[in-house]
FIPADO-145317 format. One line per field, with one value per residue (C-alpha): residue in three letters; y, x, z. Coordinates in nm, 3 decimals. Example, Ala and Ser with C-alpha at 12.3 -4.5 7.8 and 13.67 -1.06 7.14 Angstrom:
! residues 2
resn (ala;ser)
py (-0.450;-0.106)
px (1.230;1.367)
pz (0.780;0.714)
***
This chain:
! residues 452
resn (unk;unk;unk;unk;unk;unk;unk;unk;unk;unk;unk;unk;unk;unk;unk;unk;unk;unk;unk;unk;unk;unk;unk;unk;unk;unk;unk;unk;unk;unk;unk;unk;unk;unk;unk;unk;unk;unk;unk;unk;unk;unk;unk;unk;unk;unk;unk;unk;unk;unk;unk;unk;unk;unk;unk;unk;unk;unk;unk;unk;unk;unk;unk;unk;unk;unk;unk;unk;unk;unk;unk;unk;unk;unk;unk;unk;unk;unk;unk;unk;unk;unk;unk;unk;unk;unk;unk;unk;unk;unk;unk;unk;unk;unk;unk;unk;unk;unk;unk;unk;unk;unk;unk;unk;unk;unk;unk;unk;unk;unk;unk;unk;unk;unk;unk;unk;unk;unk;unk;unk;unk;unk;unk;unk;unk;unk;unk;unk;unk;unk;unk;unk;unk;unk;unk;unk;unk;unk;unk;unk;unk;unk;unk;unk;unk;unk;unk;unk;unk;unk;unk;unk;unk;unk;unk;unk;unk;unk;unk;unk;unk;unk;unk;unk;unk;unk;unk;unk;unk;unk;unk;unk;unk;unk;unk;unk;unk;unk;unk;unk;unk;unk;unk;unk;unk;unk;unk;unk;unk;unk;unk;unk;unk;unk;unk;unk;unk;unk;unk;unk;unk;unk;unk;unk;unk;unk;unk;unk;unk;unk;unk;unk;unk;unk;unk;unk;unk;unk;unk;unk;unk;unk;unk;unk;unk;unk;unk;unk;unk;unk;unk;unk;unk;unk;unk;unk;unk;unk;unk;unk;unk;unk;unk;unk;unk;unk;unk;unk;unk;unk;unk;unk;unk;unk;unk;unk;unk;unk;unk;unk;unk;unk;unk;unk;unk;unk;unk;unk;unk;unk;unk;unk;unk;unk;unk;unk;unk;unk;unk;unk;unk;unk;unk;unk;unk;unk;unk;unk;unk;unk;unk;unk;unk;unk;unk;unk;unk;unk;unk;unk;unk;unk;unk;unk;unk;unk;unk;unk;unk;unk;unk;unk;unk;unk;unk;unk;unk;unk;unk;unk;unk;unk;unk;unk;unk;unk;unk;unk;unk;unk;unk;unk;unk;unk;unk;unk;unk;unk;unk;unk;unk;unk;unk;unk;unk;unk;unk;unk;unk;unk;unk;unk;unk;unk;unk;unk;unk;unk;unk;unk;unk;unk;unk;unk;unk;unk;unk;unk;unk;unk;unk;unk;unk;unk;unk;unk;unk;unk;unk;unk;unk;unk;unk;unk;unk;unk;unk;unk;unk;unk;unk;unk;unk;unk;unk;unk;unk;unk;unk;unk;unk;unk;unk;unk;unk;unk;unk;unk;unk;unk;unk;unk;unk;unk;unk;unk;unk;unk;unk;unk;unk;unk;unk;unk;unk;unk;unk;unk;unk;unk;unk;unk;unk;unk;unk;unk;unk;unk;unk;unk;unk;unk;unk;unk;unk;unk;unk;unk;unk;unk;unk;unk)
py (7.442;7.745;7.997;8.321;8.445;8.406;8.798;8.744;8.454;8.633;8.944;8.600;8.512;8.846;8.727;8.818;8.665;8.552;8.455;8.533;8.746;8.691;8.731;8.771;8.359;8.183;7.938;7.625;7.386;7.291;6.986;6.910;6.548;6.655;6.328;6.483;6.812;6.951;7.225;7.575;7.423;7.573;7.369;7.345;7.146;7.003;6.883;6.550;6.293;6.102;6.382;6.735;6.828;7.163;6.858;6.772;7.174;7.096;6.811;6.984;7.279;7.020;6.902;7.233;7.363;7.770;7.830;7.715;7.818;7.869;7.798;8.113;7.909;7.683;7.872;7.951;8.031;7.822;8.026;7.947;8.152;8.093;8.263;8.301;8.189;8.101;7.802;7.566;7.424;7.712;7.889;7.597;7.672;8.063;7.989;7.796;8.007;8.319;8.113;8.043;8.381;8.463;8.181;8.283;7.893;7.722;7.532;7.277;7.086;6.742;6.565;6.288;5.963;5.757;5.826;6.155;6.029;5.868;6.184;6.363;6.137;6.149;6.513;6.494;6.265;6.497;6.813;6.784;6.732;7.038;7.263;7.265;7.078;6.966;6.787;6.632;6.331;6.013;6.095;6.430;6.553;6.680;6.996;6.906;6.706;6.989;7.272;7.077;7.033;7.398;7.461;7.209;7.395;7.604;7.935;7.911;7.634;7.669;7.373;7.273;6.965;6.920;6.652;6.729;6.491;6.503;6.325;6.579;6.900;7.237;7.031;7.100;7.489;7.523;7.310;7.551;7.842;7.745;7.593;7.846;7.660;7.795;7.466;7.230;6.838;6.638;6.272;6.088;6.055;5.705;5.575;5.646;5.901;5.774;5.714;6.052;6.218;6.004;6.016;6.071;6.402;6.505;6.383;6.544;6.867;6.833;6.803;7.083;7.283;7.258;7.471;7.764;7.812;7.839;8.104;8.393;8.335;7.933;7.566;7.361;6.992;6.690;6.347;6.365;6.013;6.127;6.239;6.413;6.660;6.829;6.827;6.988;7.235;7.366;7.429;7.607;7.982;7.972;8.287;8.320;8.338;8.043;7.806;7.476;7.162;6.765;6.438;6.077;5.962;6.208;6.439;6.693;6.510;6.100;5.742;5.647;5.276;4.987;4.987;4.743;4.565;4.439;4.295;4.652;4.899;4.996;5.172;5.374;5.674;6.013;6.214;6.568;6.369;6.214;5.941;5.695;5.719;5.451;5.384;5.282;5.117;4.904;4.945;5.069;5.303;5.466;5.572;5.759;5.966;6.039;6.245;6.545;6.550;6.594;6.822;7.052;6.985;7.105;7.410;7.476;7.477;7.131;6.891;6.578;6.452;6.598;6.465;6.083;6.093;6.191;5.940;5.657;5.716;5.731;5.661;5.543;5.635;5.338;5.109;5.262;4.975;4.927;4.665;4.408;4.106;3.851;3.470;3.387;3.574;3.975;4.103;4.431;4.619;4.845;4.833;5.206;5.214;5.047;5.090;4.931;5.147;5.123;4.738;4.616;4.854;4.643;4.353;4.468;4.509;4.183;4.044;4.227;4.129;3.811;3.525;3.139;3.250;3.536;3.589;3.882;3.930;4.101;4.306;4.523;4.869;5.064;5.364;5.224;5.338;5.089;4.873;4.765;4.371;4.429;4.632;4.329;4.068;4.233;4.223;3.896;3.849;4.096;3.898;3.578;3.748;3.890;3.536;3.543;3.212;3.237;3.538;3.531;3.765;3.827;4.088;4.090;4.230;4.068;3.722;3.891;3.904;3.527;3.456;3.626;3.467;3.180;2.848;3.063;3.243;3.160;3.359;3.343;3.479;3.570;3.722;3.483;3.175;3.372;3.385;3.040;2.995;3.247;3.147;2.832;3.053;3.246;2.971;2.980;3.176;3.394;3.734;3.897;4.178;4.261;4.543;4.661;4.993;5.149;5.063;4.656;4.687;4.496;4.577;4.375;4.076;4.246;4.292;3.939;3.758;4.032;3.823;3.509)
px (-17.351;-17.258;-17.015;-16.978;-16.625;-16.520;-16.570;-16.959;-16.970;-16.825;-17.125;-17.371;-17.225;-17.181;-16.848;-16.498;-16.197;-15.868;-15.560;-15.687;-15.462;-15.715;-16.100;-16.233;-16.145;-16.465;-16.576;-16.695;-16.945;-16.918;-16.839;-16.816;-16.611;-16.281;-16.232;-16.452;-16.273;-16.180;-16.039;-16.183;-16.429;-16.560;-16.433;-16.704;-16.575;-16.874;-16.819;-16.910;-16.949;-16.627;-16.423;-16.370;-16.377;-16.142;-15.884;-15.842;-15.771;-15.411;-15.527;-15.848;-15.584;-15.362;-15.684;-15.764;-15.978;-16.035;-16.120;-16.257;-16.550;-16.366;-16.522;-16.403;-16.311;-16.096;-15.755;-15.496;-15.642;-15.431;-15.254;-15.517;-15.809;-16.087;-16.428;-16.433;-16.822;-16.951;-17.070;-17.017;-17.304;-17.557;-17.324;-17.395;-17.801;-17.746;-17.512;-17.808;-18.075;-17.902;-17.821;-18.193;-18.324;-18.063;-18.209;-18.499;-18.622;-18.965;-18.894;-19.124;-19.116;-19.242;-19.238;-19.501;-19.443;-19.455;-19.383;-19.228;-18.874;-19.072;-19.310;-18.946;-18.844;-19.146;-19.141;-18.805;-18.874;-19.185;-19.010;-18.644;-18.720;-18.884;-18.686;-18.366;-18.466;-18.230;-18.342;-18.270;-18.015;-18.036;-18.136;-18.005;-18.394;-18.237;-18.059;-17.742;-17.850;-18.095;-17.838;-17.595;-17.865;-17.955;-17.625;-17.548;-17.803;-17.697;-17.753;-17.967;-18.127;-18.527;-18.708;-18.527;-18.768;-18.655;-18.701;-18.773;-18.786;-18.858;-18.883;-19.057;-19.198;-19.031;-18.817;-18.992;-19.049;-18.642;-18.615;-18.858;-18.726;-18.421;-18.603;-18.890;-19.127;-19.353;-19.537;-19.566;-19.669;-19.729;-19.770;-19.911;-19.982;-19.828;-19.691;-19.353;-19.194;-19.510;-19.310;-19.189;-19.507;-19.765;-20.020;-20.093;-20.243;-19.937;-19.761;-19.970;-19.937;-19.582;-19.600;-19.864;-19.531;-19.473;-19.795;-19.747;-19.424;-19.516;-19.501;-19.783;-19.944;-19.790;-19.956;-20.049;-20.161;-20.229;-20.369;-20.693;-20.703;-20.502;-20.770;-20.540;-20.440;-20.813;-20.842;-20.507;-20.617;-20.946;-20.721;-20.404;-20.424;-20.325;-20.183;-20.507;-20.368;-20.215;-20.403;-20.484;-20.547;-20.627;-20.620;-20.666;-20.986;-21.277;-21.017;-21.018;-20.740;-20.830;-20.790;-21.016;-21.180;-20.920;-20.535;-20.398;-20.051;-19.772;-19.407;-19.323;-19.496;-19.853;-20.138;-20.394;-20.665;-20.655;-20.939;-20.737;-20.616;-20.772;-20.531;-20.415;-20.106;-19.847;-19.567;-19.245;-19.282;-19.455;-19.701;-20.067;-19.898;-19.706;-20.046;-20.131;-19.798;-19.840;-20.144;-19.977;-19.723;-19.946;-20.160;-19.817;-19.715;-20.036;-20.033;-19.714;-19.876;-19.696;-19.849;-20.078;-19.778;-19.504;-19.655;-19.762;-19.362;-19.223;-19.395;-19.303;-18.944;-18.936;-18.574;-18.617;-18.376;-18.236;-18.344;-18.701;-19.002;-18.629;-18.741;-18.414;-18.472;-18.172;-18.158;-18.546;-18.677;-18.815;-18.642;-18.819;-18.580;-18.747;-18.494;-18.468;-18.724;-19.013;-19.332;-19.632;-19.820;-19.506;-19.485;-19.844;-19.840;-19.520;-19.673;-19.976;-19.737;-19.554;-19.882;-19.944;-19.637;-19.744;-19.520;-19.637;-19.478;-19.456;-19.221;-19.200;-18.917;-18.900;-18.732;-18.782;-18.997;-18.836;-18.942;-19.332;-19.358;-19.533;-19.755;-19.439;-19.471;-19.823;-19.783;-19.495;-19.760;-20.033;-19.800;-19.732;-20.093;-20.152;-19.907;-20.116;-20.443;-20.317;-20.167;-19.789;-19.694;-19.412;-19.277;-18.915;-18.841;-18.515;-18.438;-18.588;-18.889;-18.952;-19.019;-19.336;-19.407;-19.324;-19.588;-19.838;-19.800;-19.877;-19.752;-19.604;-19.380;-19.025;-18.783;-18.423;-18.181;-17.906;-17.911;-17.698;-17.942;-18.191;-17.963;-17.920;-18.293;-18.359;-18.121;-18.329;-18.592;-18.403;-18.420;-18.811;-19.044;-19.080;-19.125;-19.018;-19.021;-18.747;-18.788;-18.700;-18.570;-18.302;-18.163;-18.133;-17.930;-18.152;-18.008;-17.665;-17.945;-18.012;-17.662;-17.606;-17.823;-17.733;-17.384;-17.545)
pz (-7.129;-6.912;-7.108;-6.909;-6.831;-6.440;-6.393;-6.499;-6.242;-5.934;-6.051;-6.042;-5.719;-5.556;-5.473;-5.482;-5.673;-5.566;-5.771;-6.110;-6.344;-6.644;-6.527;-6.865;-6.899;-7.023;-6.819;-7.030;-6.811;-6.462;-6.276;-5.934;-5.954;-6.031;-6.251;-6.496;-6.543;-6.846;-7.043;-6.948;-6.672;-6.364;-6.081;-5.794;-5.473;-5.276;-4.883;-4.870;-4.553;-4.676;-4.929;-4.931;-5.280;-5.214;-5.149;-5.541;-5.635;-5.789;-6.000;-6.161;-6.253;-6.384;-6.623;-6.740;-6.530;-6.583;-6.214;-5.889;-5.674;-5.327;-4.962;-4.789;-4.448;-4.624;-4.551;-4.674;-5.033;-5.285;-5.560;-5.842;-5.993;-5.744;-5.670;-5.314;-5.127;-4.805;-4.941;-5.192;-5.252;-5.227;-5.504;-5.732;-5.715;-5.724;-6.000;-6.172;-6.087;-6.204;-6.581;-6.599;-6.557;-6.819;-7.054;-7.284;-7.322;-7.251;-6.920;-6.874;-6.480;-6.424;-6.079;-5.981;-5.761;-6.045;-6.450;-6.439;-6.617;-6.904;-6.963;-6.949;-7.213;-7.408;-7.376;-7.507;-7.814;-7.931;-7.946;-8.023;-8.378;-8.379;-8.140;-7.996;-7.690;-7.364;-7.040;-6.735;-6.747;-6.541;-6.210;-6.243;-6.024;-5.675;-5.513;-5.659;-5.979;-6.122;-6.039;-6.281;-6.514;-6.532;-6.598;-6.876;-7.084;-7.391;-7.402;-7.726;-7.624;-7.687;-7.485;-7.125;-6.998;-6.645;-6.423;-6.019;-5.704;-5.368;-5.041;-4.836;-4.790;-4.953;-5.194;-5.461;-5.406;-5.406;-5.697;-5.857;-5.708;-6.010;-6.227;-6.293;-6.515;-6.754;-6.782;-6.498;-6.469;-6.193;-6.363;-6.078;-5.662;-5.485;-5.209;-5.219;-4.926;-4.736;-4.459;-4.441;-4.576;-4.348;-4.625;-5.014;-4.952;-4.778;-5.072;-5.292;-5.095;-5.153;-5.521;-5.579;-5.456;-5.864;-5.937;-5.661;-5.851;-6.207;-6.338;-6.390;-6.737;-6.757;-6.734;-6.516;-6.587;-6.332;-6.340;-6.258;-6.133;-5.852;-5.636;-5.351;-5.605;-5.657;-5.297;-5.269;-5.535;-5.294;-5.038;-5.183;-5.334;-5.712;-5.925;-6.113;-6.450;-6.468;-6.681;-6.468;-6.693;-6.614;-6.786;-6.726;-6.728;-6.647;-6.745;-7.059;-7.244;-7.221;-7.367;-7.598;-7.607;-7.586;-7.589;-7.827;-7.737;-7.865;-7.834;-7.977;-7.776;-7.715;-7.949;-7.840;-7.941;-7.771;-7.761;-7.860;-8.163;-8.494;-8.566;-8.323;-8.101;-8.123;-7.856;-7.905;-7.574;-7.297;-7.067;-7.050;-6.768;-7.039;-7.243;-6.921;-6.935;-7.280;-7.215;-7.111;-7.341;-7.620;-7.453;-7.390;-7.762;-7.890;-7.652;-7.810;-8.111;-8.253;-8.515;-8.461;-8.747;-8.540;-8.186;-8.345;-8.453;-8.159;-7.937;-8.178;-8.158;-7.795;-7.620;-7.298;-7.021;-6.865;-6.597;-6.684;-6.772;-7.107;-7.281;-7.376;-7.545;-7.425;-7.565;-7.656;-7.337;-7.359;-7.006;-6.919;-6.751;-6.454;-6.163;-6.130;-5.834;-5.680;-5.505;-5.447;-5.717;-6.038;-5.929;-6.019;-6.300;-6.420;-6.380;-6.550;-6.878;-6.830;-6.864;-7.200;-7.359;-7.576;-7.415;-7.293;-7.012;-6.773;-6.455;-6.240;-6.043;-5.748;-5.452;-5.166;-5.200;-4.947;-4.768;-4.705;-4.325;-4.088;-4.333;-4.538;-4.468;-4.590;-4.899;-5.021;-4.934;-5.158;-5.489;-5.448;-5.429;-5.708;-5.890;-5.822;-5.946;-6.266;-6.322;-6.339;-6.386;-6.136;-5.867;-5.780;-5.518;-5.343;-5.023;-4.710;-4.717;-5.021;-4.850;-4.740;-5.170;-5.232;-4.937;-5.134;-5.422;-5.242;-5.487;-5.762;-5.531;-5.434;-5.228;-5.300;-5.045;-5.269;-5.640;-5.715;-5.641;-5.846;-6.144;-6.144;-6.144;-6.420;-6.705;-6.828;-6.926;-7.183;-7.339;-7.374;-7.530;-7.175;-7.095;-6.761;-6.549;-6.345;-6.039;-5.727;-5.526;-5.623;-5.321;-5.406;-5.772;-5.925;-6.254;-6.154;-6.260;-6.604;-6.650;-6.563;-6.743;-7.074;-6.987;-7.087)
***
């Protein structure tokens, strides 16, 4: 984490200080939830639609707290140690993005509509046995969450691996304008932000943002099965020494031949490596996002040993295709988001886990614009094709999904009916899928039936 005395942060800031008899204080870490405050922390009060953070100053000193960053027009100034800005909130990303030029780390950026958290994580698992490695937490991926990320980094750290999302245009140039990756991944082009995007070229426009801020000399890579990206790339000026990469198939880096399944995880050959790859996970999906991570671990100059480790110890963040096994049932646990793209690739695994039975459960996909009804209704009928012996959806939209599925669907209108449905089958020899937006708390069901 941060450790720079308050005097260095007001020179970061380009601010002025107010109550503080001891500015050479080091600052340990940030946080801007004042229940999370501890000794020697940097206080930073965000303005939110139903608290003012500057409300809590006198507790966070009572935890420990070194100092406070200060909103100048919240008068009078309380007698603590505060760093006086216009704003709040832009003082946590120039905070950030004046620790990261100060870092001397690889920073490696991935963003994609679909995959980016498990590359992060498989990016993660390959080289923190190697390097001291740190990387985006959670959800951690927006204007706020990557600011705090930045700033929980150490200041020897060698590897920062760091998450970045995005609902529109220019989001991803600010992120980048902190993050300032050397290497840069965009894992894949869906549907998700359509309806604020209008199209997957817009959306891929959006996440080519990554690659006009990498930096000179650094890496790009791409999927090339994302289509919208090359014809992004004809259109966009690039800093011509940066080193622009693909993979997927008709890519440079590529699967090889069949993937093999099973209960554990997937196997598969890679055609920049001799020996086969195994994952720790499931999902043929997952084989894709592997593909960059090895080609960034053997740019780095890493082993085919050290790489075939890393991806076999993978830890999953949660909520993220988690694979749980409760009573006699294998739940896979992918309630962190949805979209028409991630949701037949789910129930592409489900169907790959060995099981006598397999049941996808399902809820909305927000955000889809005009053609939502339709986009439920072709899961369900995806669902039906792939055959998935039975499709239990719950939410509005999600009716639409059950229709589609036609006599293996069934709509519930509460989670609470589809609970009661569900338990008999942990019983069986069953595997399931269980996803939705983030939106519809879909994991309150996988925390449910864990309660079993």
């Amino acid at each position: 984490m941060i450790r720079k005395t308050i005097q260095t942060i007001s020179h970061y800031l380009n601010a002025s200080i107010h109550g503080c008899e001891h500015p050479e204080t080091m600052i340990e870490g940030v946080a801007i939830d004042s229940r999370k405050v501890e000794k020697n922390t940097l206080y930073i009060p965000m303005i939110g639609a139903r608290a003012d953070g500057h409300q809590f100053i006198a507790d966070v000193m009572k935890s420990g707290a070194a100092a406070s960053l200060w909103q100048k027009d919240h008068t009078p100034y309380p007698d603590y140690p505060l760093i006086l800005v216009d704003d709040t909130l832009k003082a946590l990303q120039d905070l950030a993005r004046a620790y990261m030029q100060d870092l001397n780390c690889l920073v490696i950026g991935v963003t994609g509509s679909n995959g980016k958290t498990s590359c992060k994580d498989m990016l993660y698992s390959v080289f923190s046995p190697v390097k001291k490695t740190q990387r985006t937490e959670g959800n951690h991926n927006n204007e706020i969450g990557l600011p705090l990320t930045v700033l929980d980094l150490d200041q020897d750290v060698e590897v920062a691996i760091l998450e970045m999302g995005m609902e529109g245009f220019d989001e991803i140039s600010f992120l980048c304008s902190i993050a300032q990756p050397d290497i840069s991944i965009i894992t894949t082009i869906g549907s998700a932000h359509m309806e604020n995007l209008g199209s997957k070229k817009n959306i891929a426009r959006a996440k080519c943002e990554i690659l006009q801020h990498t930096k000179p000399n650094g890496l790009f890579l791409y999927n090339k099965e994302s289509s919208e990206i090359d014809e992004v790339l004809k259109e966009i000026e690039v800093e011509p020494s940066i080193q622009l990469h693909s993979f997927g198939k008709d890519g440079e880096i590529y699967i090889e031949g069949a993937i093999d399944h099973s209960r554990d995880g997937i196997a598969f050959r890679c055609s920049a490596l001799e020996k086969a790859v195994h994952l720790n996970v499931l999902g043929d999906f997952q084989a894709s996002n592997a593909l960059p991570v090895i080609f960034t671990a053997l740019h780095q100059g890493l082993s085919e040993e050290q790489i075939l480790y890393g991806l076999s110890h993978i830890q999953m963040t949660k909520m993220r295709t988690q694979r749980l096994r409760i009573g006699q049932a294998i739940v896979i646990d992918d309630t962190y988001k949805s979209n028409p793209e991630s949701a037949c690739v789910a129930i592409d695994t489900l169907m790959h886990v060995p099981a006598q039975k397999h049941i996808a459960v399902l809820s909305d996909m927000l955000d889809l614009g005009p053609e939502e009804n339709q986009l439920h209704e072709k899961v369900g009928q995806y669902a039906l094709e792939q055959g998935v012996d039975l499709v239990f959806c719950t939410g509005p939209l999600s009716r639409y999904t059950a229709q589609g599925a036609q006599d293996k669907g069934q709509w519930f209108e509460s989670k609470e009916d589809l609970l009661v449905a569900l338990r008999p089958y942990l019983k069986e020899d069953c595997a399931m899928v269980i996803k939705g937006s983030r939106a519809m708390t879909m994991d309150t069901v996988v925390s449910n039936l864990q309660g079993e």
